[in-house]
N, C-alpha and C positions, 0 to 999 in steps of 0.2 A: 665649816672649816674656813679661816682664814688664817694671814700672817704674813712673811714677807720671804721664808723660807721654804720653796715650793719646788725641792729637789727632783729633777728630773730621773728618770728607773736608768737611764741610759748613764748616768754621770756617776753611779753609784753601782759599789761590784755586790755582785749577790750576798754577800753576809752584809755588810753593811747596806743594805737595803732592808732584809731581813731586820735589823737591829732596829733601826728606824722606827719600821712599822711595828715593834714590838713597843717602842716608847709611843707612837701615835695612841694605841690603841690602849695601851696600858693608863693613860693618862683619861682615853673617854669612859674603860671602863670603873676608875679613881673617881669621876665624879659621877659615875652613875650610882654606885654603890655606896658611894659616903652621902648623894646629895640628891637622887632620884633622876629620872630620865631629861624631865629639861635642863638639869646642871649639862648633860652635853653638848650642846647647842655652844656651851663657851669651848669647847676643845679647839685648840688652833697650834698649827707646823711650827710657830715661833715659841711655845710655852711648854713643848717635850723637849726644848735645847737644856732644859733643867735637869728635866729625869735623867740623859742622857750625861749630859756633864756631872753627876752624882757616880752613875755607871762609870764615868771613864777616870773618874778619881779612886775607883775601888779596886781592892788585889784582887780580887774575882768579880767574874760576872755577875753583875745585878740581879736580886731575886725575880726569878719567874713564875709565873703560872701558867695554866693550858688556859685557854678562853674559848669559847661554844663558836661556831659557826655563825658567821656575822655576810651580809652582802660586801662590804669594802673588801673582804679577802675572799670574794668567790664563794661563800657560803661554806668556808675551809676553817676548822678549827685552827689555834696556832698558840704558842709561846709570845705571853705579851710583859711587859714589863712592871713589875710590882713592891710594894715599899714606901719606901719615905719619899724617895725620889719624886716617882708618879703624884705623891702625896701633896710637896711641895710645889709641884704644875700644876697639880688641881686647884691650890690653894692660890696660888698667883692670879690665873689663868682667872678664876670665879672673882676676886675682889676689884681686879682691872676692868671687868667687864660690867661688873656693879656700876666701877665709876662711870664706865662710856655709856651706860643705858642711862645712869643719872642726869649727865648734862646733854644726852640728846633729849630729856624730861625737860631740863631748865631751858634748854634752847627753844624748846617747841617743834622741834626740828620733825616736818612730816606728820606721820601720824599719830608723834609724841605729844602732839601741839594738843589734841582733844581730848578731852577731862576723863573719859572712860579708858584710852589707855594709858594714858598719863598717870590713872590710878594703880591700872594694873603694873606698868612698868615699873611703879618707886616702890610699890611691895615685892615685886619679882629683883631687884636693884637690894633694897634692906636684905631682905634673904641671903642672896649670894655674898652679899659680904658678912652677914654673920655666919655663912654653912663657912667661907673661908677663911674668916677667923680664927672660927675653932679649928678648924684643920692643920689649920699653922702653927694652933698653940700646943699641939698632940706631937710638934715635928720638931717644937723649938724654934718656930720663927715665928717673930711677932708681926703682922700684918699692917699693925699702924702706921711703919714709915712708910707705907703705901699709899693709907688712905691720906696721910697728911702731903705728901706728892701730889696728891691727883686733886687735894684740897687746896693745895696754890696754883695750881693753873689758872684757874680764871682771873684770879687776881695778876696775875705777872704778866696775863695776855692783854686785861684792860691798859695797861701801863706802856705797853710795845707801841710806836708808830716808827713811819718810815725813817731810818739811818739805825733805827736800835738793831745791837744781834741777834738773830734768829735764834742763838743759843741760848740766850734768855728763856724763848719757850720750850723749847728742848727738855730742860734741866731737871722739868719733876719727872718724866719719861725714863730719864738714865737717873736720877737717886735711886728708881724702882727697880728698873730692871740690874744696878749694881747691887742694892740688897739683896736679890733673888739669886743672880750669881755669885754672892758672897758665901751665902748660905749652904751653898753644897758644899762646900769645903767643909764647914762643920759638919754636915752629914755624912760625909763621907770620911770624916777623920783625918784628914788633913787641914788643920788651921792655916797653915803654911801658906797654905795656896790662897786665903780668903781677898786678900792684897789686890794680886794678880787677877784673880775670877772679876772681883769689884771692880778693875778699872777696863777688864773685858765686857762686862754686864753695861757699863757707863755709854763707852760708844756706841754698843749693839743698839742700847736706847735709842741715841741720838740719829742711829741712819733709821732706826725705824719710824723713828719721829717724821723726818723729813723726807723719808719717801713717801709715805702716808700723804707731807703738804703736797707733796708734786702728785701723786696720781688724784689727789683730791682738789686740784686749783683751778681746775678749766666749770665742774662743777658747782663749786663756791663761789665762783664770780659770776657764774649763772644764776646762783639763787640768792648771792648777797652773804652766803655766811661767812665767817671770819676762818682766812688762814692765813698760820705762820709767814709763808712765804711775800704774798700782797703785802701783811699789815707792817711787814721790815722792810719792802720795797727790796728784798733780798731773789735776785735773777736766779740764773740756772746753772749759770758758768758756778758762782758761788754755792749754790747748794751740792751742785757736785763735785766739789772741791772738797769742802766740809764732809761728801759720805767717803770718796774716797780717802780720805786723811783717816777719819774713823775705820774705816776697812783695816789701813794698816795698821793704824792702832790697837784693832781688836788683835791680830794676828802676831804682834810685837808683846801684847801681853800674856795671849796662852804659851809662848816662849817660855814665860817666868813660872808657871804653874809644873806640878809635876801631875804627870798624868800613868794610869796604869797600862792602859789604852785610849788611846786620843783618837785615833782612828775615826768616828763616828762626828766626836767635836769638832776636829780638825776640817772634816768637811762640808758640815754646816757652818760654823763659824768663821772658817775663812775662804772655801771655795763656793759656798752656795751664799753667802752673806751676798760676796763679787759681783756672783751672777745677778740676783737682785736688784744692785745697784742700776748695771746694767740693762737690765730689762726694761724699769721702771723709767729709765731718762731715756733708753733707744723708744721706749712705747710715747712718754709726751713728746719728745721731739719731731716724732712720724704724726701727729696731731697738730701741734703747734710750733710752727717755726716761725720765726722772727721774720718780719718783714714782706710774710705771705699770705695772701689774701684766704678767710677762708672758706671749707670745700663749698660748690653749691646746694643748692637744694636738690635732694633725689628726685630723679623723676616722677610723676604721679603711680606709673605700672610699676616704681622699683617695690621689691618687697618690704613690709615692714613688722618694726618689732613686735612683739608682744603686747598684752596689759603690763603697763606698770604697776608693782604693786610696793604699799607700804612696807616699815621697815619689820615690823612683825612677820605678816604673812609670808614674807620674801624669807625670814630665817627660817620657819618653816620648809617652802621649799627648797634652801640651800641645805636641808637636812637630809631630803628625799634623795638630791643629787648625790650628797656623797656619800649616802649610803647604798645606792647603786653604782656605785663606780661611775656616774656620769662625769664628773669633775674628771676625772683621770682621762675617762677611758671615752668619748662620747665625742664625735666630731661630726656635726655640734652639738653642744647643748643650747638651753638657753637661758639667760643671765635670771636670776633669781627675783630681780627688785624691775632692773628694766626692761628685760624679756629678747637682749641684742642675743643673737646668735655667739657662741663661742665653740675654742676648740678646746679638746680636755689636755690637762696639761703636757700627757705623755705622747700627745703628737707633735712634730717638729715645728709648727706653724708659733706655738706658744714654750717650747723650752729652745735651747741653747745646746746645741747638742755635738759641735765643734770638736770636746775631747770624748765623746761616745766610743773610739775607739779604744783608749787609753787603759778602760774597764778592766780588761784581760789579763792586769798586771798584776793581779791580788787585790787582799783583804784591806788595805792600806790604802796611805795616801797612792789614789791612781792620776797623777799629773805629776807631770817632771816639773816641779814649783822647787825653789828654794825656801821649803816651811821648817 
């Protein structure tokens, strides 16, 4: 599981929780079923905003099904989400993931660097983009302006040095993610809305883009790889300037869409988008603040992490985790790749849980916001 959308149980009222989890699951069991057990591995919180945004363009409720008892739900069967919607997040969700297993191949990056996975990877890589091809081509969405997006990144990135904008590298991220939200409109039979979705799809891009370079920049400059944020000489005042701009942006254009119920979208899209933001710049900034020296070295008796492990084995166990509820529910767990202690999301320590109370006001938006 990853993503940038990691809605806390507390911020969410019990049906729209429920709903959620209905797109989560519905989407791992879309690519279990279309693409076998390891297409799950690509399921991520940010790639059910599709299913979901398909659902809330519909005059009824999105097709369900009952699903088997799984460990994420307590070993409880449940109503998961099903259709084109799910279809279209599989299809995303598999081709995106192609490309980032590609150029962690081209980079060398870890355990990508040696010729035995490096084999395995670019075959496991072809795959997921031909299983989500065809799955896009079975929904009416063509997959290509994806692969051709994630096909100019490199090239736009070699071109960036300091004073260029950040948004330069940004821009094949959000062509992608606006085709994808374009697309539900047509699925859902509202053309109308394609407009509006496309220029919400555009920013959602752009802040995922660039929280991705901030929690990934202290890293990078440890091991020398290239990001966004260094190679623009672009700070933090600016990068969160640019998410928060996009935040309003995104929330200024699901204004323009009609929705049947938005409920669901409304608060991934513009309450948990926030939160996000939020998190990711309170989290570097408690790491790295300007002008402070940094921590020391722990003492020899403090405890320490884990094996580190590559990025294969590490997806492995980050499967294990969240199929026991450790991710949620585990305080701590411990990190999948470098073995740091963590808390699961649904303890206060890692969510934001400020309007926790708010919950008990209904099915709807539960924040007195001006949405």
């Amino acid at each position: 599981m990853f993503g940038i959308l990691r809605p806390c149980r507390h911020r969410l009222s019990p049906t729209l929780r429920t709903s959620w989890m209905a797109h989560l699951c519905g989407l791992c069991l879309a690519l279990r079923d279309d693409h076998g057990h390891l297409a799950r591995t690509v399921t991520n919180y940010d790639g059910l905003v599709v299913s979901a945004l398909v659902e809330a363009q519909s005059p009824t409720v999105g097709t369900r099904r009952v699903a088997g008892p799984c460990p994420l739900r307590g070993m409880r069967s449940a109503p998961v989400a099903d259709g084109s919607g799910a279809r279209l997040a599989a299809a995303v969700s598999l081709v995106l993931a192609s490309a980032k297993v590609r150029d962690h191949v081209d980079d060398g990056d870890g355990a990508f660097g040696k010729a035995p996975v490096a084999g395995v990877a670019r075959k496991v890589a072809t795959r997921w983009a031909r299983q989500g091809a065809a799955t896009g081509e079975r929904i009416g969405f063509s997959t290509a302006v994806l692969l051709d997006a994630v096909g100019r990144q490199g090239e736009l990135e070699s071109g960036l040095a300091t004073g260029s904008s950040v948004l330069v590298a940004t821009e094949p991220t959000e062509t992608a993610t606006a085709a994808a939200f374009a697309h539900t409109a047509v699925l859902a039979g509202r053309p109308g809305n394609a407009a509006a979705l496309g220029e919400a799809g555009r920013l959602f891009g752009r802040v995922a883009h660039l929280l991705d370079a901030v929690e990934d920049i202290d890293a990078d400059a440890e091991s020398g790889a290239w990001n966004p944020l260094a190679a623009t000489g672009t700070d933090m005042v600016e990068a969160r300037r640019l998410c928060d701009d996009a935040v309003l942006g995104v929330k200024l254009a699901l204004r323009e869409a009609d929705f049947a119920d938005q409920g669901l979208v409304h608060a991934l899209l513009v309450h948990e988008l926030d939160a996000a933001v939020n998190r990711t710049f309170g989290h570097q900034h408690s790491h790295q603040t300007p002008g402070h020296a940094p921590p020391p070295n722990p003492p020899k008796d403090a405890p320490r992490w884990g094996k580190k492990r590559s990025t294969l084995p590490g997806c492995g166990v980050a499967m294990v985790l969240c199929c026991t509820c450790q991710y949620c529910c585990a305080d701590p767990y411990r990190d999948p790749w470098t073995g740091e202690p963590k808390s699961g999301w649904c303890h206060s320590s890692n969510c934001d849980c400020s309007c926790c109370d708010c919950c008990s006001c209904g099915d709807g938006c539960c924040c007195d916001c001006d949405c």
